[in-house]
C-alpha positions as CSV (number, residue, x, y, z in Angstrom):
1,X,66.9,72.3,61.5
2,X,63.7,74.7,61.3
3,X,64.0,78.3,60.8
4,X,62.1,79.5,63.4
5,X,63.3,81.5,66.3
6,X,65.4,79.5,69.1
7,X,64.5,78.6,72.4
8,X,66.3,81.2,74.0
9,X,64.8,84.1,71.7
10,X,61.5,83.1,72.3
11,X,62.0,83.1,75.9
12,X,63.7,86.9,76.3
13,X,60.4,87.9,74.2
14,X,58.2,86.2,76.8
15,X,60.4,88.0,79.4
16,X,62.5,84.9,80.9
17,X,65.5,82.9,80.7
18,X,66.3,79.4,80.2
19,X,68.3,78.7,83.3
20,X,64.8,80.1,85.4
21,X,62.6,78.2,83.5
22,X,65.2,75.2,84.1
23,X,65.1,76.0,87.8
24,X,61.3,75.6,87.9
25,X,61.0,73.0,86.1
26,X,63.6,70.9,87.8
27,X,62.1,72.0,91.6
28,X,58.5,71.1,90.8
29,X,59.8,67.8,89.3
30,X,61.5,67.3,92.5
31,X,58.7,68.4,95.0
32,X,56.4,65.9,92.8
33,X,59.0,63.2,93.6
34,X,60.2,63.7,97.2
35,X,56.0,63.8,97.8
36,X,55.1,60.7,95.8
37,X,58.1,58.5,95.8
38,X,61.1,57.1,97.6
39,X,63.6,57.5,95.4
40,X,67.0,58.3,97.2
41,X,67.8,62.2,96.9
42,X,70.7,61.2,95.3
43,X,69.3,59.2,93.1
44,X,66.6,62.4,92.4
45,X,69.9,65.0,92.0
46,X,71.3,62.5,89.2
47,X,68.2,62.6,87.4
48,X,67.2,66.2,87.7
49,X,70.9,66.5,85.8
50,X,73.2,67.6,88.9
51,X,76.3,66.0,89.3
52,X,76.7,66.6,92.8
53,X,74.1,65.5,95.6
54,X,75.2,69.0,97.3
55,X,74.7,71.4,94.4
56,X,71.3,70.1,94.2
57,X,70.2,70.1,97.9
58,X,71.7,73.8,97.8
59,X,69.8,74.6,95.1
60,X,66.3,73.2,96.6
61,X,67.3,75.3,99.8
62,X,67.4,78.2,98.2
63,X,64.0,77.6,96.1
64,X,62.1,76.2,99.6
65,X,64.3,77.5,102.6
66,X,64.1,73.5,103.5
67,X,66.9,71.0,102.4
68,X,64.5,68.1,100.3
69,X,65.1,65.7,103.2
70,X,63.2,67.7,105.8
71,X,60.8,69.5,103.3
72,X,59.7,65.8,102.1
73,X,59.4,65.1,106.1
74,X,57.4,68.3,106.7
75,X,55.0,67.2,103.8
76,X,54.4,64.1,105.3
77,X,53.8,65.0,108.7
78,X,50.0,66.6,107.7
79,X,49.5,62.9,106.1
């Protein structure tokens, strides 16, 4: 293991925190999926790490104020 200071340290210097940077990483990997493929949203929740189908279309609810279903539909409609 290298000496240098851990992922966590280097974040609080930088002013965040892993589970933010976690949350915006995992909703702009999901916005880029729901616009650009088909994938099933359950099939996006596995791979975004969630367990539960639910937890994750909570979650994206929260981040867009649109479950993905109808923020993927709303994208599409200016198509």
């Amino acid at each position: 293991m290298s000496n240098s200071p851990g992922l966590q340290k280097r974040l609080q210097a930088e002013g965040s925190r892993f589970s933010q940077l976690l949350q915006e990483t995992r909703l702009e990997i999901a916005k880029q999926n729901l616009l650009r493929d088909k994938t099933s949203i359950t099939d996006l929740a596995l791979n975004l790490g969630y367990a539960d189908v639910s937890v994750f279309s909570r979650h994206f609810k929260q981040w867009t104020g649109f479950s993905p279903r109808n923020w993927r539909a709303q994208q599409t409609v200016g198509d």
